[in-house]
VEXMAR-151124 format. One record per residue: residue in one letter; y, x, z of N, C-alpha, C in turn. Coordinates in steps of 0.001 Angstrom, whole numbers, padded with zeros to 6 digits, always signed. Example, Ala and Ser with C-alpha at 12.3 -4.5 7.8 and 13.67 -1.06 7.14 Angstrom:
% VEXMAR-151124
A-005690+013190+007800-004500+012300+007800-003300+013200+007800S-002250+012850+007080-001060+013670+007140+000030+012900+007870
***
This chain:
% VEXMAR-151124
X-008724-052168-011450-007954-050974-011115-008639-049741-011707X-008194-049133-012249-008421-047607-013019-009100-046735-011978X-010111-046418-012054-011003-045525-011441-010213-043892-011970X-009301-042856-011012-009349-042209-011194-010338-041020-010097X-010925-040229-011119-011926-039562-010272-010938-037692-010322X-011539-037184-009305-010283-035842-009369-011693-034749-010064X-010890-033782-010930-011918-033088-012037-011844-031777-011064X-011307-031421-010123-011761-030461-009235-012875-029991-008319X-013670-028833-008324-014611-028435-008278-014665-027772-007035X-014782-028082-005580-014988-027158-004516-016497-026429-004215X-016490-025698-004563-016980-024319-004383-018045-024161-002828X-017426-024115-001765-018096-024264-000871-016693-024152-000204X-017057-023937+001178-016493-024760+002651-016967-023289+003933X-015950-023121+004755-017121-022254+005302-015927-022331+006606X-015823-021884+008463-015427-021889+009044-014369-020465+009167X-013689-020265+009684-012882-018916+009389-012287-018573+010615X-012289-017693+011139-010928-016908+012320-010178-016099+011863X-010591-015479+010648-009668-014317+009932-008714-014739+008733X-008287-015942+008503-008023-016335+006827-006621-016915+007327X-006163-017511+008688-005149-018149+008881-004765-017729+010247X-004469-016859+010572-004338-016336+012158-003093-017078+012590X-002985-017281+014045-003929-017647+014718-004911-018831+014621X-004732-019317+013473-005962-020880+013282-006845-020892+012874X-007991-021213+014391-009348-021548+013456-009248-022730+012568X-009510-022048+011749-009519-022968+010302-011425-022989+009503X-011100-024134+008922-012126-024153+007441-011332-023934+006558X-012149-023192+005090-011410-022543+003922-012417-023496+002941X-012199-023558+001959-012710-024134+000782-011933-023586-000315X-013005-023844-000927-012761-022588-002400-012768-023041-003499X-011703-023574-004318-011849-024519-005429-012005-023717-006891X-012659-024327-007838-013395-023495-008975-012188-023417-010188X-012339-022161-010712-011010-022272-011989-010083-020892-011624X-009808-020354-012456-008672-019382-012393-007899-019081-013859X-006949-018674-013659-006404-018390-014789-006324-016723-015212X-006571-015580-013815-006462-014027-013956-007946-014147-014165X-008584-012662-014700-010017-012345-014529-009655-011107-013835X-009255-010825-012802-009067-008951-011846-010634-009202-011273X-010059-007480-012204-011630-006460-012003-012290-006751-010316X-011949-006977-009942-012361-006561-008379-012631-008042-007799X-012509-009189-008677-012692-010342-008026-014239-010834-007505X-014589-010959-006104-015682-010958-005893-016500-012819-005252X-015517-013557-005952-015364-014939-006215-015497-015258-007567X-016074-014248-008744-016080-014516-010189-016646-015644-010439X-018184-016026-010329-018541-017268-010515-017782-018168-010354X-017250-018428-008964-016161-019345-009366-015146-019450-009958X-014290-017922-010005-013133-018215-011127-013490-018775-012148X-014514-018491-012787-015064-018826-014283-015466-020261-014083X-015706-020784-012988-015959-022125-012666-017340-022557-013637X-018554-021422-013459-019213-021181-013866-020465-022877-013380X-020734-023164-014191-021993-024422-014271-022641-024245-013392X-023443-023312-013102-024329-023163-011817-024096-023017-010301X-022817-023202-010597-021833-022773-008838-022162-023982-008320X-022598-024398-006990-022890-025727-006367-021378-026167-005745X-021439-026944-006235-019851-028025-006002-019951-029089-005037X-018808-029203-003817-018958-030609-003186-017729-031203-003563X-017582-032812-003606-016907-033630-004094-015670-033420-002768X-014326-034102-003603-013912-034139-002290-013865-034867-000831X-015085-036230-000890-015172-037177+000139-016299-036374+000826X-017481-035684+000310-017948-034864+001069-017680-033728+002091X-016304-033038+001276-015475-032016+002562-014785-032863+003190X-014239-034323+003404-013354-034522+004429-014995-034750+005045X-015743-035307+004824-016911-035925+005706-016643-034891+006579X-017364-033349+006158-017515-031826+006945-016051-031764+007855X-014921-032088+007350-013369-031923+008103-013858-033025+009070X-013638-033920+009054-013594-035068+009888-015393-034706+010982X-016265-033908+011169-016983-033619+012248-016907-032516+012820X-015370-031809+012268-014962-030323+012605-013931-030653+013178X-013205-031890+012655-011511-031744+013337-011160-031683+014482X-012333-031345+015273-011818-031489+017228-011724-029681+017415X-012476-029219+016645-012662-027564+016786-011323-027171+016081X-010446-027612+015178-009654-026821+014033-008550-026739+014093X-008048-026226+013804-005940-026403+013454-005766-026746+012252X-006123-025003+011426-005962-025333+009964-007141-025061+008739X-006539-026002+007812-007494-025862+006928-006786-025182+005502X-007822-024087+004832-006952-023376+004151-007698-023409+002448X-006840-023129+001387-007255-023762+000104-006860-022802-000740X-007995-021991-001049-008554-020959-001614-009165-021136-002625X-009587-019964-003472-010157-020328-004843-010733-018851-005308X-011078-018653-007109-010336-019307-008023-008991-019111-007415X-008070-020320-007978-006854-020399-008033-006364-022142-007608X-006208-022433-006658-005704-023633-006512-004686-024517-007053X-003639-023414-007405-002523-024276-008129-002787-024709-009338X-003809-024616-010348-004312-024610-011546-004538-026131-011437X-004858-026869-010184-005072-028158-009962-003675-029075-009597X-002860-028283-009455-001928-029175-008818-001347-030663-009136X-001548-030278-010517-001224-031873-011419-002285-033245-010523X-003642-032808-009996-004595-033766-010135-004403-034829-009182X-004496-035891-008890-003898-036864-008667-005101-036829-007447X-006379-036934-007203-007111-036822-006168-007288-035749-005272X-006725-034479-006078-006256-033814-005085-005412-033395-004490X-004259-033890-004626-003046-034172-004622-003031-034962-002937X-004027-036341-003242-004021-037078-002148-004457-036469-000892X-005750-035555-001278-006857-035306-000169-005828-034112+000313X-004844-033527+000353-004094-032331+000588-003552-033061+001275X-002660-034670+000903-001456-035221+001808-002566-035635+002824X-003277-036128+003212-003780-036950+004072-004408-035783+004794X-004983-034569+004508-005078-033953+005625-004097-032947+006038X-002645-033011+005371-001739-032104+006230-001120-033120+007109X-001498-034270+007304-001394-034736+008591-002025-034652+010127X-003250-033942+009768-004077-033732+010743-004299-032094+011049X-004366-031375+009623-004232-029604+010124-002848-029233+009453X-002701-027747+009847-002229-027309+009013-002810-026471+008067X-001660-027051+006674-002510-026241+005533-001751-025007+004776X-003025-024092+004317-002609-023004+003812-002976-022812+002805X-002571-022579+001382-002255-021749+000641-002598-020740-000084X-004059-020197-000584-004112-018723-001246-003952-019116-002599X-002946-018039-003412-002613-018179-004472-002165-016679-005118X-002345-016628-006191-002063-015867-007341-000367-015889-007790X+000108-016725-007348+001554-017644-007629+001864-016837-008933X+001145-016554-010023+001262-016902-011298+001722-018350-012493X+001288-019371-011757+001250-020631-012587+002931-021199-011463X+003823-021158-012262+005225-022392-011803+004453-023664-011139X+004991-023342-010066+004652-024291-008669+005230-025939-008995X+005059-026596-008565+005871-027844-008265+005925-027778-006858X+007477-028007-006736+007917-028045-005168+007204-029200-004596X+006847-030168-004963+006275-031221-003789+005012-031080-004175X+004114-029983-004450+002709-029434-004339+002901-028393-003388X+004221-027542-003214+004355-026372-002067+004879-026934-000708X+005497-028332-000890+005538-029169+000617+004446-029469+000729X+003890-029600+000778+002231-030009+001652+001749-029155+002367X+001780-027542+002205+001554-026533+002936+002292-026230+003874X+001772-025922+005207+002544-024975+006055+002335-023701+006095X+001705-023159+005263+001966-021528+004895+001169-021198+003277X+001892-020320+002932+001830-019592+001685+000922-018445+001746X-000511-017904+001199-000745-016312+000774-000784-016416-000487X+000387-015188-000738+000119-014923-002547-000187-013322-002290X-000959-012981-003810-001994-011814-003474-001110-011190-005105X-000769-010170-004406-000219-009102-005945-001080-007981-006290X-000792-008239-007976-002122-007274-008297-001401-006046-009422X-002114-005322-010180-001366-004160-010784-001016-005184-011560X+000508-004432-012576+001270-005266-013158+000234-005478-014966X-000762-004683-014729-001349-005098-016081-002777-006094-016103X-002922-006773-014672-003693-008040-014632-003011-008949-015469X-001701-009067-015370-000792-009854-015405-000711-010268-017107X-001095-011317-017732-001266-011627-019284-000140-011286-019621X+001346-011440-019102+002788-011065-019902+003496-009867-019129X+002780-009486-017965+003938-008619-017325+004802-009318-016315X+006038-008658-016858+007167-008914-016008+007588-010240-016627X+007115-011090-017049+007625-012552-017677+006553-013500-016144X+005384-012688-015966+004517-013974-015252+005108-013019-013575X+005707-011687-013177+005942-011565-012375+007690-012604-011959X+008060-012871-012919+009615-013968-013056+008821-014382-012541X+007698-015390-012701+007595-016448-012549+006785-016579-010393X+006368-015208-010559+006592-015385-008632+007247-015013-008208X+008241-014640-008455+009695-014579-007980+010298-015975-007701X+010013-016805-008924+010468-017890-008342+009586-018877-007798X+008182-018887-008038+007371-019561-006730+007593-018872-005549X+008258-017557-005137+009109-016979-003818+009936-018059-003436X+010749-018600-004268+011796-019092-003833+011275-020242-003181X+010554-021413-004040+009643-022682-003766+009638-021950-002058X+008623-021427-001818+007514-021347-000945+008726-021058+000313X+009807-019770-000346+010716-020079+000993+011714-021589+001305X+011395-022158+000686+012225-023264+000990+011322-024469+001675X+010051-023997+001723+009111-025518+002180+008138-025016+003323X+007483-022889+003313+006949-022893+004264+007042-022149+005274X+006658-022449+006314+006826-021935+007423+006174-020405+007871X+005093-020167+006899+004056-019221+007052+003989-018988+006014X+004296-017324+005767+004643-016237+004229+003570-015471+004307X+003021-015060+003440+002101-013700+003563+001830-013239+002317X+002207-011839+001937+002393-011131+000785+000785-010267+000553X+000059-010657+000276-001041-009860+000109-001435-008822-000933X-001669-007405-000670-001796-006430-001621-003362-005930-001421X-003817-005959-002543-005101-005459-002609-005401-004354-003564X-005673-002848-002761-005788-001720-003498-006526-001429-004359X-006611-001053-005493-007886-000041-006085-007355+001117-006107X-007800+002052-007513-007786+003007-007710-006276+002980-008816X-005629+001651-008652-004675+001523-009825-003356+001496-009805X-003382+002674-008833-001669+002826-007631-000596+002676-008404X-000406+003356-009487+000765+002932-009609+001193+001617-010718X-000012+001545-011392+000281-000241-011882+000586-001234-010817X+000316-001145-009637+000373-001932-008253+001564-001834-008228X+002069-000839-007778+003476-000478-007345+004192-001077-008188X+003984-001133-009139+005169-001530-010823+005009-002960-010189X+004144-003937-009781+004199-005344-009316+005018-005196-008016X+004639-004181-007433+005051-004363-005663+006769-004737-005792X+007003-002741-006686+008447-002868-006398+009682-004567-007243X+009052-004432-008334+009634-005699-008829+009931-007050-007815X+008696-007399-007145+008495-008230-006152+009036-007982-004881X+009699-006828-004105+009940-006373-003351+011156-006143-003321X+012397-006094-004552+013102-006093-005217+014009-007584-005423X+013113-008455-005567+013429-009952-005319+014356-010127-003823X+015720-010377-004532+016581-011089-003474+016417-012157-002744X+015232-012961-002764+015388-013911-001787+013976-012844-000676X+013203-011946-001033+012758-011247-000113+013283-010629+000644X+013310-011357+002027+014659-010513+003283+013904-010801+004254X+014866-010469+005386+013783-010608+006439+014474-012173+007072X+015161-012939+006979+015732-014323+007257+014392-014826+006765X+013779-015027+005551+012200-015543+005482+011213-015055+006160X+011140-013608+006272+010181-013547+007634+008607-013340+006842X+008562-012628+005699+007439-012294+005100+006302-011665+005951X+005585-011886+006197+004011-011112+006445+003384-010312+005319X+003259-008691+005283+003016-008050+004262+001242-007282+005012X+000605-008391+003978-000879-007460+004370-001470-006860+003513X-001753-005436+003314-002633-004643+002223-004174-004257+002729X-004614-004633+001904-006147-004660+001866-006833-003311+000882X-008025-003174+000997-008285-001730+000243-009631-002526-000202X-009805-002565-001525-011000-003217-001824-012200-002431-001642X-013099-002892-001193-014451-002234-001039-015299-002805-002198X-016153-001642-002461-017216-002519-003543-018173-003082-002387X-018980-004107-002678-020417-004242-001674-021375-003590-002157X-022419-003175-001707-023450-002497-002026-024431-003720-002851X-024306-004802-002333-025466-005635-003493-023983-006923-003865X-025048-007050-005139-024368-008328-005587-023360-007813-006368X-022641-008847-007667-021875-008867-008563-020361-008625-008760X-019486-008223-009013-017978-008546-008920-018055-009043-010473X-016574-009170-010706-016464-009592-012570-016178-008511-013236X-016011-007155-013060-015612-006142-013414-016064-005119-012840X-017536-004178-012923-017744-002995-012238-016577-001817-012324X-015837-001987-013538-015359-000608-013801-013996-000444-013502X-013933-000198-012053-013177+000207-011160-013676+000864-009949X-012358+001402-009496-012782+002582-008645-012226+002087-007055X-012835+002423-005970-011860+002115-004720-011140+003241-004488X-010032+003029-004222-008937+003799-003710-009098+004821-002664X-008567+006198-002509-008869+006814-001551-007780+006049-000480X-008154+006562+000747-007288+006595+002086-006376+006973+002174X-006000+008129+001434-004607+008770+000868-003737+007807+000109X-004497+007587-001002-003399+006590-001803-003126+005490-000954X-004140+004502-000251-003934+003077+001131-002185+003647+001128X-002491+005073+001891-001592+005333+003335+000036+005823+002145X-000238+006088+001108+001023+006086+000406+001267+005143-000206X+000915+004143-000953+001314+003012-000637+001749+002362+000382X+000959+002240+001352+002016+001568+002585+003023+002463+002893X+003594+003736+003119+004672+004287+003017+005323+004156+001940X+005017+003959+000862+005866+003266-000019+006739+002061-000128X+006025+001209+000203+006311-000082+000906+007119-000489+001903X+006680+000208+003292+007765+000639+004276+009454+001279+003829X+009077+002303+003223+010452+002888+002600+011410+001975+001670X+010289+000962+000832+010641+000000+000131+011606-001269+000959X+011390-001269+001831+012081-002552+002708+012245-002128+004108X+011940-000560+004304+012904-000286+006030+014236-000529+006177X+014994-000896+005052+016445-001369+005491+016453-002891+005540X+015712-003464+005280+015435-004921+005644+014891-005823+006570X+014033-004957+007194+012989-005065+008320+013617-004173+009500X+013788-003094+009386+014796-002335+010291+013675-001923+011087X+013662-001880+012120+012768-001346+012911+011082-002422+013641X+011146-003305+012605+010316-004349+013050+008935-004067+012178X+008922-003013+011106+007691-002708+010183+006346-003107+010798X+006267-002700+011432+004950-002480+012451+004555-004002+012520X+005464-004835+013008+005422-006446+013289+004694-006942+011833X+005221-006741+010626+005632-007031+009415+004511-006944+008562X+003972-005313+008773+002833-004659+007659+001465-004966+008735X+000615-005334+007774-000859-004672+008173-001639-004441+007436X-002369-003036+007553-003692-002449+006905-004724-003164+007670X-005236-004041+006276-006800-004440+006502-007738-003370+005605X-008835-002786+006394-010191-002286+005266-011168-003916+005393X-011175-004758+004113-012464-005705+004269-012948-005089+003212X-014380-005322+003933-015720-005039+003415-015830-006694+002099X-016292-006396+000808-016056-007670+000138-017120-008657+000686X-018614-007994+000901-019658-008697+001563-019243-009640+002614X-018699-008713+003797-018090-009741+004930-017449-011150+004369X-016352-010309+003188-015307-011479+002681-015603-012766+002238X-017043-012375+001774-018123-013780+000681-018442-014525+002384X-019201-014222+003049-019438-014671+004089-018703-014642+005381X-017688-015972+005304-016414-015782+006248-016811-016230+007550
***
């Protein structure tokens, strides 16, 4: 029988209360990306850099399987996860433990999904960035528009993640496009969280040369946003939006 071995690289493993609310969850962080954004403070691993210490995947169920009495869900972070989706071992280790947690989802939803890689999840985070991360533009924003569609048809748990810099209105040029998307209504039931990137005081990102956003711009953007979909949401915003400030330091150490 053909020894297939899975060429995916997990990163590390770490326990979480903040990554899947309400589920304490474990997150694992698989190596590889396809964006390089300035502000990514997971670079080593996007770059899926040689020196990053990797566990196999029979080693994280080992860690799942002496956690699974503490957990709900377990969530699959990166890098970029969907970059793996083809792989046949990880493919498996996803089905066999969305029988036991539920699983989540962080993604770029840049790369065309396969729908029976977005059934395995019970919730979706995709993270939008200014529209000039983006290698084509509005050709790779098509293309989460329609991993929108995938994700509303298989999960149960949406979450639109915006992460600020200093690059307001390239953001916005992604937001409104994405925001704009007809299957974004409130019958799906989106979760819209904006984040304000912090630099950390020690340690690396992949891109120093950026700026953090003032508090002003945060707070017009999210009024932007709001105004963007108060006829859709109606009076439920509040339910809908949340301002996170994470510190990136905290973020490395979940």
């Amino acid at each position: 029988m053909e020894d297939i071995r899975s060429m995916v690289n997990i990163a590390n493993i770490f326990s979480t209360l903040v990554d899947f609310p309400p589920y304490p969850s474990m997150i694992i962080f698989t190596c590889g990306c396809n964006l390089r954004c300035k502000y990514c403070y997971n670079w080593a691993i996007a770059k899926d850099m040689s020196e990053v210490h990797s566990y196999s995947l029979d080693e994280v169920n080992s860690i799942l399987d002496r956690v699974s009495s503490y957990i709900d869900g377990l969530v699959i972070s990166g890098g970029e996860p969907s970059i793996h989706q083809s792989d046949y071992e990880f493919r498996h280790f996803l089905c066999s433990n969305s029988k036991r947690f539920l699983l989540k989802l962080d993604s770029n939803a840049t790369i065309p999904y396969n729908p029976n890689f977005i059934d395995l999840f019970f919730g979706v985070s995709i993270t939008i960035k200014p529209i000039t991360y983006y290698p084509n533009r509005y050709n790779t924003l098509d293309i989460i528009r329609d991993n929108i569609d995938i994700i509303n048809r298989s999960c149960s748990y949406k979450e639109l993640r915006i992460t600020v810099t200093d690059e307001i209105d390239e953001l916005i040029a992604s937001c409104s496009y994405i925001l704009n998307h007809k299957h974004f209504n409130k019958d799906n039931n989106w979760k819209i969280t904006i984040n304000k990137a912090i630099k950390p005081e020690s340690g690396t990102l992949m891109n120093d040369k950026w700026h953090e956003c003032s508090y002003s711009d945060l707070e017009n953007l999210s009024n932007y946003i709001k105004n963007k979909i108060g006829d859709i949401y109606n009076n439920k915003l509040d339910d809908n939006i949340t301002i996170v400030n994470h510190n990136m330091e905290d973020m490395i150490a979940v």
